[in-house]
N, C-alpha and C positions, 0 to 999 in steps of 0.2 A: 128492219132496215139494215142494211151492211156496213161495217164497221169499217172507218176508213183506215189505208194504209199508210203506215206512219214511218218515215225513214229516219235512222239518225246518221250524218258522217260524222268521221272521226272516231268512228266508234271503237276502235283498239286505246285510244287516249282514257285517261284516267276520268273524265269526267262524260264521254261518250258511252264509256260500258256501265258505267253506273246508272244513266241516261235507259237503257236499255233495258237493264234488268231492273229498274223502277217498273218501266213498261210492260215488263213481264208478269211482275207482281201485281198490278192493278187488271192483266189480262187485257192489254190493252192491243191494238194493231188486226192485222198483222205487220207484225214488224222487219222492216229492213237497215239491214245496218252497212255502210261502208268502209275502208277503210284502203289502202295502201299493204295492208299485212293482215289479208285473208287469214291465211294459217292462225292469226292470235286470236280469232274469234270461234273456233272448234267448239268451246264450249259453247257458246251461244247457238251455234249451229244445230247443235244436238239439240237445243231444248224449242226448235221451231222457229229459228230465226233466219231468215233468208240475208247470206253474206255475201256482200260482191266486194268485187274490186272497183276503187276509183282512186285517183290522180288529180287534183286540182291544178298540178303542173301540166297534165295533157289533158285537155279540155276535150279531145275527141271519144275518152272513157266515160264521161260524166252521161251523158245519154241514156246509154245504157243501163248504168248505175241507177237512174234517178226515175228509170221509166216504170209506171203503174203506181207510184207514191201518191197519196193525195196530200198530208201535209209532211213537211221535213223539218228539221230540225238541222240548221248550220253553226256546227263549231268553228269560231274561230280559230284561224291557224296559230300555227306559232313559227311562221317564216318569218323574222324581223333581223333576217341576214342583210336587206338592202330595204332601202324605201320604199315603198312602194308593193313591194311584193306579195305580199298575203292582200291588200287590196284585190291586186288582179287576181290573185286565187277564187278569192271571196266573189268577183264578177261572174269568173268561167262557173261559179256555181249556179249562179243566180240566174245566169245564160240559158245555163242547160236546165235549172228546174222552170223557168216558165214554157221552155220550150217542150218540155212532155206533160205541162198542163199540172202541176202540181198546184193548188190550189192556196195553200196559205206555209207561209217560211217564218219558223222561230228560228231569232240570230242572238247567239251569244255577245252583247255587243259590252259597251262599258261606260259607268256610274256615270253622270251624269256629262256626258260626250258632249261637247260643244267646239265652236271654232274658237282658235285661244287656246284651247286648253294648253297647260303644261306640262302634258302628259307624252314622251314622246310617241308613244304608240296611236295616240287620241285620232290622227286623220283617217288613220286604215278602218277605225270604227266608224268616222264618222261620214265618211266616202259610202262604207258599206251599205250605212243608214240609208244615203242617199240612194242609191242603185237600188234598194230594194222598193223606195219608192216612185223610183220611175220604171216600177219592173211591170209595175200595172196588176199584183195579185194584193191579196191582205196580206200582211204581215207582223208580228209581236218582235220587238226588240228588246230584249232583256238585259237592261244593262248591269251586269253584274260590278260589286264594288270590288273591295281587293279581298282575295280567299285569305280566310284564316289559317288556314293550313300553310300559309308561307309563314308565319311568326316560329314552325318549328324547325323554321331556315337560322332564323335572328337572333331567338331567346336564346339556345343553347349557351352559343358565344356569349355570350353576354352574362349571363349564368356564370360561364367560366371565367369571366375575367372580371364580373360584377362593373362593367362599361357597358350601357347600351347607349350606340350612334348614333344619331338620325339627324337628318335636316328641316325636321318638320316644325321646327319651333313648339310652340303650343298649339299645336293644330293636332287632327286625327282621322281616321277612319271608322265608315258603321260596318268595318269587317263579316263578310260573310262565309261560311264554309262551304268547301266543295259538295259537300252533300246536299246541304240547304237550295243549291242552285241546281245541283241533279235531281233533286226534288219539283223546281221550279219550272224545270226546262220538262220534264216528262208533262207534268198538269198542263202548261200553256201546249203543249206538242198534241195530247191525247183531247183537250180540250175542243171544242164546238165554236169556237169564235172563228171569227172570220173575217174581220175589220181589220184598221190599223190602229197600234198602239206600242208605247214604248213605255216600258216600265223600269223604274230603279228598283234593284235587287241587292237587299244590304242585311244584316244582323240587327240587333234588334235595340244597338245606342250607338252611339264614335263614342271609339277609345281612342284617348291619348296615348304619345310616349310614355309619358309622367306616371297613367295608369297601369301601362303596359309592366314597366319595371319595377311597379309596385304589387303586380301580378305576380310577376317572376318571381320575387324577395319572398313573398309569402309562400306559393308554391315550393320552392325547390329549398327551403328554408335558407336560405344565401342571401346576405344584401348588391342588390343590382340599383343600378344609379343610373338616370338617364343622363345623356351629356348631351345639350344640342348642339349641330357643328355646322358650317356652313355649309354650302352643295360642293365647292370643291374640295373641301378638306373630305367630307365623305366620299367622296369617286374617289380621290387619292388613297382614303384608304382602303374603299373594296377593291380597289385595284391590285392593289398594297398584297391583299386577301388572297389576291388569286382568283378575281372576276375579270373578266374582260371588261375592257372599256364601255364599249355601246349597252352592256344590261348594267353595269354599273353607274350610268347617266341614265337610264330606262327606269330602275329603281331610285333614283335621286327626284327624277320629273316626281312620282307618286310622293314625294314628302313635299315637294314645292305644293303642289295642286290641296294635302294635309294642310298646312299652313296656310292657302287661300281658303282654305273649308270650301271644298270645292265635292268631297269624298264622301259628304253628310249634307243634310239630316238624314237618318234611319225614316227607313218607311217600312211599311205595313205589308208589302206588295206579295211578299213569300207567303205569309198567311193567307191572303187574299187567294193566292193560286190552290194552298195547296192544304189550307183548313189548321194546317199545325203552325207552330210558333218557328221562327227560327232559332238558332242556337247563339246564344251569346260566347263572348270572348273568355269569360270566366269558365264556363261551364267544358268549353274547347279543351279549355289549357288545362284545368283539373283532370278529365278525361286521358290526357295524355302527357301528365306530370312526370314520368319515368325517363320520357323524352328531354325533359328540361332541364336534366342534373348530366352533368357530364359523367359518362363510365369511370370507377376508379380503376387507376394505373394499375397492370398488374406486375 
């Protein structure tokens, strides 16, 4: 029987080419990869990976991009320059894959997406949800919690100044890492299913702040303190920081939605896909301890 043809977009993104070269490793596809910046996928090209060009801003490239795919694999964008706008990306995608007959769409969507949510980003996932089901093919919605790999946004600071922020009260996240979900997204993509279904994709407990900084303390040997603060006192001071406003209230939504336990419970779902455990938060941050001590001055 012929192996189906498996697309990923986005595939220059950090969680695209990983996506990719999982697929590679498992000998899976043939695989086709898109992106905006052909030239950064050379290497994949070379090892049998058919690269196109596509645009979600011009929906008359997608066609083309998407034609002979049987299932694909939709990263979320990261347009959250204006409202609305990665939605209609995410459409012209979903436009153009049923329109050349691709049979089933993995969408990177998010943890536990509902209307409410407190999450400013939460409609463009949950629009997307929607359009995929009334797109009339099967579909896997993976909603990914929040990547671990941003704590080596947070701790540092925090490290250096033994203050870690947040607004999350005593709430937390079942943190997942980028890999864990590039693991998740290749098994549901390379997989035989063909139904609908939407799966939470999380780590393997919620950590709290509390935990977090007591992570920190232990790892980088420094006492780190959590301080809860309200949402605006936190936007004032990532702002403070040198964040823009709109990802600085973007990241505030994620410790409100924390503090509803909206981010948890942990599930099973990464095993389920992909046979292995996912990665805890400890075992993350040990791994990548060097990162959590600030450089000394020289």
């Amino acid at each position: 029987m012929e192996k189906p043809t498996l697309l990923v977009t986005g595939a220059s993104g950090h969680l695209g080419r990983r996506v990719v070269e999982r697929l590679l490793e498992r000998g899976a596809g043939p695989v086709i990869a898109t992106t905006r910046h052909p030239e950064k996928l050379a290497d994949l090209a070379a090892r049998g990976v058919d690269v196109r060009p596509a645009d979600f801003d011009r929906p008359e490239t997608l066609p083309p991009a998407f034609d002979g795919a049987d299932r694909l694999l939709l990263i979320s964008t990261d347009a959250v320059d204006r409202p609305g706008r990665r939605f209609e990306q995410h459409r012209n995608a979903i436009d153009a894959a049923v329109r050349v007959g691709v049979r089933h769409i993995v969408y990177t969507s998010l943890f536990g997406v509902a209307p409410g949510s407190p999450i400013t980003i939460a409609d463009d996932h949950l629009r997307t949800e929607q359009a995929l089901e009334a797109g009339g093919v099967g579909f896997t919605a993976l909603r990914n919690n929040l990547y671990t790999d941003l704590l080596l946004m947070s701790l540092p600071p925090a490290v250096a100044s033994g203050k870690l922020y947040a607004a999350a009260g005593d709430g937390g996240a079942a943190y997942v890492t980028r890999e864990d979900c590039a693991r998740a997204a290749a098994a549901a993509l390379a997989s035989d299913f063909e139904g609908t279904r939407r799966l939470e994709i999380s780590g393997p407990a919620v950590v709290t702040y509390h935990e977090l900084a007591a992570l920190a303390s232990e790892l980088s040997g420094r006492p780190v303190e959590y301080v809860p603060v309200d949402v605006e006192a936190y936007v004032a001071g990532a702002v403070a920081a040198g964040l823009p406003e709109p990802v600085a209230r973007m990241m505030a939504s994620f410790d409100v939605a924390m503090q509803r336990g909206l981010l948890g419970p942990a599930t099973d779902a990464v095993r389920e896909l992909t046979g292995h455990p996912p990665t805890s938060v400890r075992a993350f941050l040990e791994a990548h301890r060097a990162a959590l001590v600030p450089s000394p001055r020289a």
